[in-house]
N, CA, C and O of each residue as an XYZ file, in Angstrom:
524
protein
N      26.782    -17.157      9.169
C      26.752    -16.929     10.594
C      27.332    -18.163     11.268
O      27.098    -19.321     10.921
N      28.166    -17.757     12.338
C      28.831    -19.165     13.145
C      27.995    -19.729     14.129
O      27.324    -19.205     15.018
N      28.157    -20.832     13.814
C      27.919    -21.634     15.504
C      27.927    -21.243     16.621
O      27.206    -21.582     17.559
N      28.951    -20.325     16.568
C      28.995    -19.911     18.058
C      28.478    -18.077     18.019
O      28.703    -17.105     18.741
N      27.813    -18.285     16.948
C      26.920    -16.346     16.889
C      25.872    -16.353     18.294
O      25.140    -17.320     18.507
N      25.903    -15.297     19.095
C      24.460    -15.360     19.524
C      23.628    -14.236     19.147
O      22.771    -13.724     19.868
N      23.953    -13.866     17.906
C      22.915    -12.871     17.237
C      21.688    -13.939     16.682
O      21.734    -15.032     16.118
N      20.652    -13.118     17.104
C      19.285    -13.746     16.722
C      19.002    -13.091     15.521
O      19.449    -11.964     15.307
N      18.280    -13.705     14.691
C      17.400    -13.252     13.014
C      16.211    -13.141     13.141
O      15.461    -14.077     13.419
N      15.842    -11.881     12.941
C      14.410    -11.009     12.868
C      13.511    -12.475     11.647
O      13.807    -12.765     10.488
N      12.526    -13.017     12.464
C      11.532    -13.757     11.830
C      10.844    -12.257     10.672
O      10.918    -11.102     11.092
N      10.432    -12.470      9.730
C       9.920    -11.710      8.708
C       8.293    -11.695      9.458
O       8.039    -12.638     10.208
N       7.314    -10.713      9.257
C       6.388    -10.682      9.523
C       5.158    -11.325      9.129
O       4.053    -11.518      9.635
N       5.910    -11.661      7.740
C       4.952    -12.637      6.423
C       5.790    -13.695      6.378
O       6.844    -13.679      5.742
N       5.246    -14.968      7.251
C       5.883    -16.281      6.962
C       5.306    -17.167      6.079
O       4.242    -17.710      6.376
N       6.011    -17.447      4.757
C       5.597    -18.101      3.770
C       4.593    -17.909      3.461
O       3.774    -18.776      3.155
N       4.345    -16.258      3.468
C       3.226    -16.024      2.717
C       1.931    -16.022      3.777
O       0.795    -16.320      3.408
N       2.166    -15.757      4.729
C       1.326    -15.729      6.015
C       1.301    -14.515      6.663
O       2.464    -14.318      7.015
N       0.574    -13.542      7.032
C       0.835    -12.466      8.258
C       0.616    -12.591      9.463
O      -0.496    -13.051      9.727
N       1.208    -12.375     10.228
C       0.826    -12.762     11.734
C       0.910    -11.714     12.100
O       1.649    -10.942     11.488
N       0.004    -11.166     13.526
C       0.002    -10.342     14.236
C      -0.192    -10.568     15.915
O      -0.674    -11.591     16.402
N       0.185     -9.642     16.528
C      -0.137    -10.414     18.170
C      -0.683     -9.014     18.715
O      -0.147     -7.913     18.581
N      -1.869     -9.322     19.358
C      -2.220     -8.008     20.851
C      -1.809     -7.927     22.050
O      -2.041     -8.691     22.987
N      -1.094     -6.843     22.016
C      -0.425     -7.158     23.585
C      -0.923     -5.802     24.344
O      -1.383     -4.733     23.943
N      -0.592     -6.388     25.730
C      -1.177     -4.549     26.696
C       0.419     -3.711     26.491
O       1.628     -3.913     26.387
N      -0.512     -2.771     26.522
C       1.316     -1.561     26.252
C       0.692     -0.004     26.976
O      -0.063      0.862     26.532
N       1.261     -0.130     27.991
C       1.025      1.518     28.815
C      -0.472      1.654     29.025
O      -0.992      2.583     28.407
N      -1.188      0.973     29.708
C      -2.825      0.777     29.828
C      -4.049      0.404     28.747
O      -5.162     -0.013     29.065
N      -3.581      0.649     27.433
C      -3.889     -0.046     26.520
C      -3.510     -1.473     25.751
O      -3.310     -2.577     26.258
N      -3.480     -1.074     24.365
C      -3.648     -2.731     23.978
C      -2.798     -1.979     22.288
O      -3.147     -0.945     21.718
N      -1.727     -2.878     21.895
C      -1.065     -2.338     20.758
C      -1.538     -3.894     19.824
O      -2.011     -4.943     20.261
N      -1.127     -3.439     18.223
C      -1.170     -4.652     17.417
C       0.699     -4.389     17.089
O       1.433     -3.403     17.019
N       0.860     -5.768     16.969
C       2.375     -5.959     16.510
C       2.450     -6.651     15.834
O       1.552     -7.492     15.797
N       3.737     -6.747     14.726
C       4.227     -7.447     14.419
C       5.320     -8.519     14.939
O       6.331     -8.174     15.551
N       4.909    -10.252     14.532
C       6.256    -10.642     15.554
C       7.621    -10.045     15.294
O       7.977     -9.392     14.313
N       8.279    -10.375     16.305
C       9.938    -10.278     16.988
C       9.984     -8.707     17.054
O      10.961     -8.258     17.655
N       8.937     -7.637     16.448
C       8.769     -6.145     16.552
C       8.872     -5.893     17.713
O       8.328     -6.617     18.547
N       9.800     -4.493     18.164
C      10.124     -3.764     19.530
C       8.698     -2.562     19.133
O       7.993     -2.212     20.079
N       8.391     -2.019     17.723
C       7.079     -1.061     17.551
C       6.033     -1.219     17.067
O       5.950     -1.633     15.911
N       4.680     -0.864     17.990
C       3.219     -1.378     18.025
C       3.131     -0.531     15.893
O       3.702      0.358     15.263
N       2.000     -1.627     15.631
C       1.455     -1.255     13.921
C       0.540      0.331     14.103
O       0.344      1.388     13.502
N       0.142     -0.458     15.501
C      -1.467      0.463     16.050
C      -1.305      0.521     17.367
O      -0.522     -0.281     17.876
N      -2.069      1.563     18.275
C      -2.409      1.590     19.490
C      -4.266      1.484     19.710
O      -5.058      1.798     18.822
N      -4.552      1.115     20.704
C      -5.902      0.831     20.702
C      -6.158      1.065     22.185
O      -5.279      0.748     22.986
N      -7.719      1.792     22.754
C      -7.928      1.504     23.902
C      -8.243      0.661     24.658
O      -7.772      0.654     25.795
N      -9.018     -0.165     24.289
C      -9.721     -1.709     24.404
C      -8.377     -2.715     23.326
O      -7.686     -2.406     22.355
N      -8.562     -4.178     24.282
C      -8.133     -4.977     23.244
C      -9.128     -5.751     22.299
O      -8.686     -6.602     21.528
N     -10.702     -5.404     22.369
C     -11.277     -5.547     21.212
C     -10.829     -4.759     20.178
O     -10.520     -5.381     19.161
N     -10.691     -3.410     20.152
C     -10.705     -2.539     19.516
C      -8.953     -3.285     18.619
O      -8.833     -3.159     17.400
N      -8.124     -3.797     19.236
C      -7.027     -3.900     18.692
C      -6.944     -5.528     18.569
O      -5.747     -5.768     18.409
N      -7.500     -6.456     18.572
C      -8.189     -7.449     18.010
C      -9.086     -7.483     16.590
O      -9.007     -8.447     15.829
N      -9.739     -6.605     16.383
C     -10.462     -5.965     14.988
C      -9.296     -5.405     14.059
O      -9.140     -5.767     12.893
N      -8.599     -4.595     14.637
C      -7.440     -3.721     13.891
C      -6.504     -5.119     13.166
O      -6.344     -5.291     11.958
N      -6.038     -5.898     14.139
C      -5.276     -7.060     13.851
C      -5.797     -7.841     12.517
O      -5.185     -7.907     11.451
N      -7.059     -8.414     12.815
C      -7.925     -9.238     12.232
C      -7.956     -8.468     10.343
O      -7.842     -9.007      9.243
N      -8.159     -7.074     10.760
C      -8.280     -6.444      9.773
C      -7.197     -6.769      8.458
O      -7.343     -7.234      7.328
N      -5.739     -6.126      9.464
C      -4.149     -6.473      8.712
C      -4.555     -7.730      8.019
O      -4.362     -7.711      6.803
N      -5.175     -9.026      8.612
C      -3.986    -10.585      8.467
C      -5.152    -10.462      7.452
O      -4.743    -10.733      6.323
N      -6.373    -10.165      7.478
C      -7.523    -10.720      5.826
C      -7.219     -9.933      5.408
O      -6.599    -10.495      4.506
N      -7.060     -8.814      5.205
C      -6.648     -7.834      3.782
C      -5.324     -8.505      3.092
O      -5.456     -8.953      1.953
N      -4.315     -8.573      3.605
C      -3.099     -9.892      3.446
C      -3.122    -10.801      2.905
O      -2.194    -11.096      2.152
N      -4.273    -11.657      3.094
C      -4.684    -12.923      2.603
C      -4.730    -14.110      3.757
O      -5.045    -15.294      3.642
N      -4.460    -13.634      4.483
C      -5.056    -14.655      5.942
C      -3.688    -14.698      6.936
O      -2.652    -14.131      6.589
N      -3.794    -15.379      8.114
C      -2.928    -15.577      8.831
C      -2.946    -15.720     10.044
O      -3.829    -16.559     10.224
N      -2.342    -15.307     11.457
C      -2.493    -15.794     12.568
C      -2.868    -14.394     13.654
O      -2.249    -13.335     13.755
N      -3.606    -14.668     14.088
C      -4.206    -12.909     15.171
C      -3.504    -13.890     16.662
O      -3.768    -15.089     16.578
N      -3.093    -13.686     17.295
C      -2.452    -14.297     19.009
C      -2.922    -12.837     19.714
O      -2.572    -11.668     19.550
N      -3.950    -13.556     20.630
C      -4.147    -12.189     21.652
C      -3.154    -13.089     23.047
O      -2.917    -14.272     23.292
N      -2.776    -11.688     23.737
C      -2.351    -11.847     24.809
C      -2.947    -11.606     26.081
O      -3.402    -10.477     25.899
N      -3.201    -11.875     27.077
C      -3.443    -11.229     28.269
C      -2.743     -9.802     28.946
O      -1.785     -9.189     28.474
N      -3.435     -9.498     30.068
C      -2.398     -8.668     30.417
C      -1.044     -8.986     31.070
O       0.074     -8.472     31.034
N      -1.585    -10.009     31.660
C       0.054    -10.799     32.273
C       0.937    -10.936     30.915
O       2.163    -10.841     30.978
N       0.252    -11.166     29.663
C       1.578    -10.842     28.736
C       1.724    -12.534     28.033
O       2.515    -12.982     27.203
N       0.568    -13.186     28.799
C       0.579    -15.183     28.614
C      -0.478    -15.348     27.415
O      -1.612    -14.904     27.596
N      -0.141    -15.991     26.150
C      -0.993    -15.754     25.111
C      -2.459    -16.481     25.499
O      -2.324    -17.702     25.576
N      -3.485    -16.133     25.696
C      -4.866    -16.027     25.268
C      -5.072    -16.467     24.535
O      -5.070    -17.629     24.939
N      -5.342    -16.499     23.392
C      -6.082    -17.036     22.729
C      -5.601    -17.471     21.341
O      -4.693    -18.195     21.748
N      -5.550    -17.542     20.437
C      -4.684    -16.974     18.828
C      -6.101    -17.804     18.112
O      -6.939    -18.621     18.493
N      -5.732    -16.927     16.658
C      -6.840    -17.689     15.749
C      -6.591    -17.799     14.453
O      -5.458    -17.336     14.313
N      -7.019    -18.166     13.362
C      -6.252    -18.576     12.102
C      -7.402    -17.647     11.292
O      -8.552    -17.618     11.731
N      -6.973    -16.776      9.908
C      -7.709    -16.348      9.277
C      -7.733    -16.396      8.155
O      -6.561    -16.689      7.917
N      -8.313    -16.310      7.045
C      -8.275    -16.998      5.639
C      -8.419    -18.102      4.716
O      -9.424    -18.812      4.676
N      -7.329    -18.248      3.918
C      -7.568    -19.559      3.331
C      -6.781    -20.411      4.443
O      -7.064    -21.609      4.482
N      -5.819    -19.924      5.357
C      -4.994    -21.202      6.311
C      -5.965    -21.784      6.847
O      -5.911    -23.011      6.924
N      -7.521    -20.834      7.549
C      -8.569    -21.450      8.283
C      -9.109    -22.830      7.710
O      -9.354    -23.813      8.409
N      -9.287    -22.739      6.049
C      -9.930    -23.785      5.301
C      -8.505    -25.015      5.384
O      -8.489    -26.246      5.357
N      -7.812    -24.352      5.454
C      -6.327    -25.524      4.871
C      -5.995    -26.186      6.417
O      -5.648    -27.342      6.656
N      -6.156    -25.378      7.115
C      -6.343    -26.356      8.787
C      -7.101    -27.201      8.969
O      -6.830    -28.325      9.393
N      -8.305    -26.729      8.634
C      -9.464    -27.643      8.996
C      -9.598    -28.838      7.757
O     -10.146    -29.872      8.138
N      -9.354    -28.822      6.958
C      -9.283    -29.592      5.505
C      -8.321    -30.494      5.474
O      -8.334    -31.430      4.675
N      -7.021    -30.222      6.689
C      -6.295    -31.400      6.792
C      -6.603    -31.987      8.174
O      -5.940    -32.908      8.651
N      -7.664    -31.396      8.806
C      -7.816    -33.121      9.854
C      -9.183    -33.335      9.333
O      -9.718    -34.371      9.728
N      -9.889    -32.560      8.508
C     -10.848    -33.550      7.700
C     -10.925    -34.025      6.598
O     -11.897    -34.483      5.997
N      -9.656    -33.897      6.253
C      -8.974    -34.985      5.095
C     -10.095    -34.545      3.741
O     -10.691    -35.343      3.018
N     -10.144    -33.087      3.685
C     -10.994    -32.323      2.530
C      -9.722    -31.864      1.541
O      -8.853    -31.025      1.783
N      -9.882    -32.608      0.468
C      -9.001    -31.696     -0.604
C      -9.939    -30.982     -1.590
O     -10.943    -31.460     -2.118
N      -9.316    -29.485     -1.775
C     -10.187    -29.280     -2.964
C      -9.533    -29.284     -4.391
O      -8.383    -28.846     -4.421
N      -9.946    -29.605     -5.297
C      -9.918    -29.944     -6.779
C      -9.107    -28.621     -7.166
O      -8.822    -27.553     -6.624
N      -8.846    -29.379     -8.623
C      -8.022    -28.285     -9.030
C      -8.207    -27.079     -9.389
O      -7.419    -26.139     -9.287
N      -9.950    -27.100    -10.100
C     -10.673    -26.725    -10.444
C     -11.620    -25.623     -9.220
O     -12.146    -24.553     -9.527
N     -11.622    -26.093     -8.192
C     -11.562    -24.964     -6.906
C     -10.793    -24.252     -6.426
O     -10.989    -23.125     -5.971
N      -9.513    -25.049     -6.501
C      -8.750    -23.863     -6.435
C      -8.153    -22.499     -7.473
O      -7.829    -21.329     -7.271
N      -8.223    -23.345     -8.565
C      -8.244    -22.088     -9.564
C      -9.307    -21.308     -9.403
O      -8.955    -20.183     -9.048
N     -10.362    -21.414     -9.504
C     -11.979    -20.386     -8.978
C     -11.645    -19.563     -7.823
O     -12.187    -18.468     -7.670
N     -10.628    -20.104     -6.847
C     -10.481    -19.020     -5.324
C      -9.417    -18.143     -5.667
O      -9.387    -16.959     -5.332
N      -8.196    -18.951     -6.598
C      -7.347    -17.740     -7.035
C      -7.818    -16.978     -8.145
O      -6.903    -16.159     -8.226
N      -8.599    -16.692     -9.034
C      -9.454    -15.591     -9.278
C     -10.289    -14.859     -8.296
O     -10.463    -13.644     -8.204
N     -10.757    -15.795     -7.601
C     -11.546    -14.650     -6.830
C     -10.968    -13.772     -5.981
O     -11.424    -12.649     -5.769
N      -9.747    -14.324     -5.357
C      -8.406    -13.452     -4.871
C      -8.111    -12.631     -5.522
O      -8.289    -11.469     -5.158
N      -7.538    -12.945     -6.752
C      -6.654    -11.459     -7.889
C      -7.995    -10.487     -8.735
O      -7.947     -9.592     -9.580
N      -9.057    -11.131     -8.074
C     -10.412     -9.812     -8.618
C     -10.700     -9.330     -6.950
O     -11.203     -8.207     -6.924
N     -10.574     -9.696     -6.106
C     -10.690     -8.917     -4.326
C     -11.725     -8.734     -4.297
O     -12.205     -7.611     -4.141
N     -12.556    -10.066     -4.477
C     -13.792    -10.213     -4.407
C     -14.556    -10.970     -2.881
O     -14.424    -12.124     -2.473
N     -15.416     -9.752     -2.247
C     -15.803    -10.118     -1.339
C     -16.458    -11.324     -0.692
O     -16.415    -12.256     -1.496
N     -16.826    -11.544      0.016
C     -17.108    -13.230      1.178
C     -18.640    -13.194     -0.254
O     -18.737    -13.982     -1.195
N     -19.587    -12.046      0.073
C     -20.768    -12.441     -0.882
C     -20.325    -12.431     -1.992
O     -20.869    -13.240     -2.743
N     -19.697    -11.952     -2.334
C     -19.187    -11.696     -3.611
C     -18.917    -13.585     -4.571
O     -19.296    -14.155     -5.594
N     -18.091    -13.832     -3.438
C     -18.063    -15.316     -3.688
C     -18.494    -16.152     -3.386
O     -18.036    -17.243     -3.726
N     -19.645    -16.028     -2.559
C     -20.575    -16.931     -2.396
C     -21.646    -17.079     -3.354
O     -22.091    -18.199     -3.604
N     -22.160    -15.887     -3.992
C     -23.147    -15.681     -5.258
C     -22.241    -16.411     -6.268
O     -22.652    -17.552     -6.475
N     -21.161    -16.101     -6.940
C     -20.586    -16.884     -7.990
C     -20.373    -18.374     -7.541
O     -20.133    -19.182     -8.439
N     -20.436    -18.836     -6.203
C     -20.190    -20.298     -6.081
C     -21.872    -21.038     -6.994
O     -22.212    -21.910     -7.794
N     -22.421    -19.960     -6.166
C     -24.085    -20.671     -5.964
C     -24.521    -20.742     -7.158
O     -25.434    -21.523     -7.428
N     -23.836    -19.776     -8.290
C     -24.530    -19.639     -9.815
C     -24.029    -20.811    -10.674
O     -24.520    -21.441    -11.610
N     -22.542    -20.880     -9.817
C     -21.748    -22.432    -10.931
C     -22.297    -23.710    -10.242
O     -21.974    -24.801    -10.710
N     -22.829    -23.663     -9.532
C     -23.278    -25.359     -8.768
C     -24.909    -25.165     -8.737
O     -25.409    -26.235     -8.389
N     -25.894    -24.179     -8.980
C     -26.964    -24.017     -8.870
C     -28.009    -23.525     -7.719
O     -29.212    -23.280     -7.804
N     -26.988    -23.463     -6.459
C     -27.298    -23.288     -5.076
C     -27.834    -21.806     -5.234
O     -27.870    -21.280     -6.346
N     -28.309    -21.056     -3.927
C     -28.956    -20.028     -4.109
C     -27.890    -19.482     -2.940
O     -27.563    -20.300     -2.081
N     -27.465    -18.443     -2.891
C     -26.390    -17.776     -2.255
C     -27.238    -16.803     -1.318
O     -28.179    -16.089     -1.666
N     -26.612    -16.963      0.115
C     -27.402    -15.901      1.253
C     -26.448    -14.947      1.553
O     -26.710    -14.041      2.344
């Protein structure tokens, strides 16, 4: 593509392995999208209702970014979901986990093993009692 193209390139919906989604108002309701998308994933009546739907996509995925919008269309809020949540917060609190943790989360990923699911197997290998 030249320098002087002004064709724009469709961002992929999964960035490096990330899903993002955004809520926007669309005809009195509230749609979930994908970015740089002209068509809603979902329609919703409430933008809770299409906030949940969103949330739903990016953790089944494996985590990623939910951006709600207002109705003026000015982003609101956005939030991080998954393992990016731990990997955000782990780099301004300077938390690394071992190698040995992270191999334990990528099993527990490729078995699609639920939040208790992995909280009972944490609690059985360290001795803790899992709620």
């Amino acid at each position: 593509m030249s320098a002087r193209s002004t064709r724009t390139m469709r961002r992929p919906a999964v960035a490096g392995g990330r899903v993002n989604r955004h809520v926007m108002p669309h005809n009195g309701g509230w749609v979930v999208k994908e970015p740089e998308s002209d068509h809603p994933a979902s329609a919703h009546r409430t933008q809770s209702e299409a906030v949940r739907a969103a949330s739903a996509i990016v953790s089944k995925r494996g985590g990623g970014d939910v951006v709600v919008h207002s109705r003026s269309g000015r982003v609101r809020e956005s939030f991080t979901l998954g393992r990016d949540s731990f990997a955000k917060i782990s780099a301004v609190e300077g938390i690394r986990l071992s190698r040995e943790a992270r191999s334990d989360f990528e099993e527990f990923d490729s078995k699609g093993l639920s939040a208790s699911q992995r909280r009972r197997r944490i609690a059985r290998k360290f001795g803790g009692k899992a709620t």
